[in-house]
N, C-alpha and C positions, 0 to 999 in steps of 0.2 A: 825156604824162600829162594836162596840160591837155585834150588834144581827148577823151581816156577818159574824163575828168567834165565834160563837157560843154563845155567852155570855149575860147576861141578861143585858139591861142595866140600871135598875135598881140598879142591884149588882155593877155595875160599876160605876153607880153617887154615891152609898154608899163608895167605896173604894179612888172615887173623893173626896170626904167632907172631910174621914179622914187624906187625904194627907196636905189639905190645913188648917187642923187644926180645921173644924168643924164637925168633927164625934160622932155621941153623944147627940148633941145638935139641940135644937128647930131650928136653924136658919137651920143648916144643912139637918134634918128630911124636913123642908119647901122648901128649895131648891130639895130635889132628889122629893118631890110629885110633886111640878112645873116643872121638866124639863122631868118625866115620862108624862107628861101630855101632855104638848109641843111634845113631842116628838110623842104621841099618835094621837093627832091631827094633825100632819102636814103628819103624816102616813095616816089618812081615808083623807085627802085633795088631797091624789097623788105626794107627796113634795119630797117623799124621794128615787127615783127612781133614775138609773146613773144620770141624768141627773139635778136631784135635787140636789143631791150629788154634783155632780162635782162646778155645784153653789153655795153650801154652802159654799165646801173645799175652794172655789175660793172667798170667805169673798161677795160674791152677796145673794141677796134675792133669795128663790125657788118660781118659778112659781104655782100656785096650778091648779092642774089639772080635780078636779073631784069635783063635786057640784055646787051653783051657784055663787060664787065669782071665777069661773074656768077663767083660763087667769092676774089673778089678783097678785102679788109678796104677798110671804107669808111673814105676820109681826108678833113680838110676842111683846107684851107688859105689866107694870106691870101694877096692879090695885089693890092701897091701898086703905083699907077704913079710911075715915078722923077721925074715932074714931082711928084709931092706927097712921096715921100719920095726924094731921089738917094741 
């Protein structure tokens, strides 16, 4: 929605962090790279098209549309490594 009105949304996960009181901070910096990321990926996947959209807005999985998990519901997941969480 950000990049539809023009906006980066990067600058906008940054002014996210600071609302909720982690602006500034490592955990914060870690979230806006993971959700530019997510966000980047689900972009070359085909996710994020009306119709993506309208499924996400709608609390559903996006369908991915382009590559070879095509047809498949887009998931995002975290992946610690057991040195920072065992």
């Amino acid at each position: 929605m950000a990049r539809r009105e023009g906006r980066d949304p990067s600058t906008e996960m940054r002014e996210v962090m600071v609302a909720v009181g982690w602006g500034g901070t490592a955990k914060g910096g870690l979230t806006v790279a993971a959700m530019a990321r997510n966000r980047s990926i689900a972009e070359r996947l085909g996710c994020l098209d009306a119709e993506g959209m309208a499924d996400l807005r709608g609390g559903r999985a996006a369908i991915i549309r382009n590559g070879p998990y095509a047809g498949d519901k887009l998931s995002v997941d975290h992946i610690l490594p057991r040195a920072v969480c065992p």
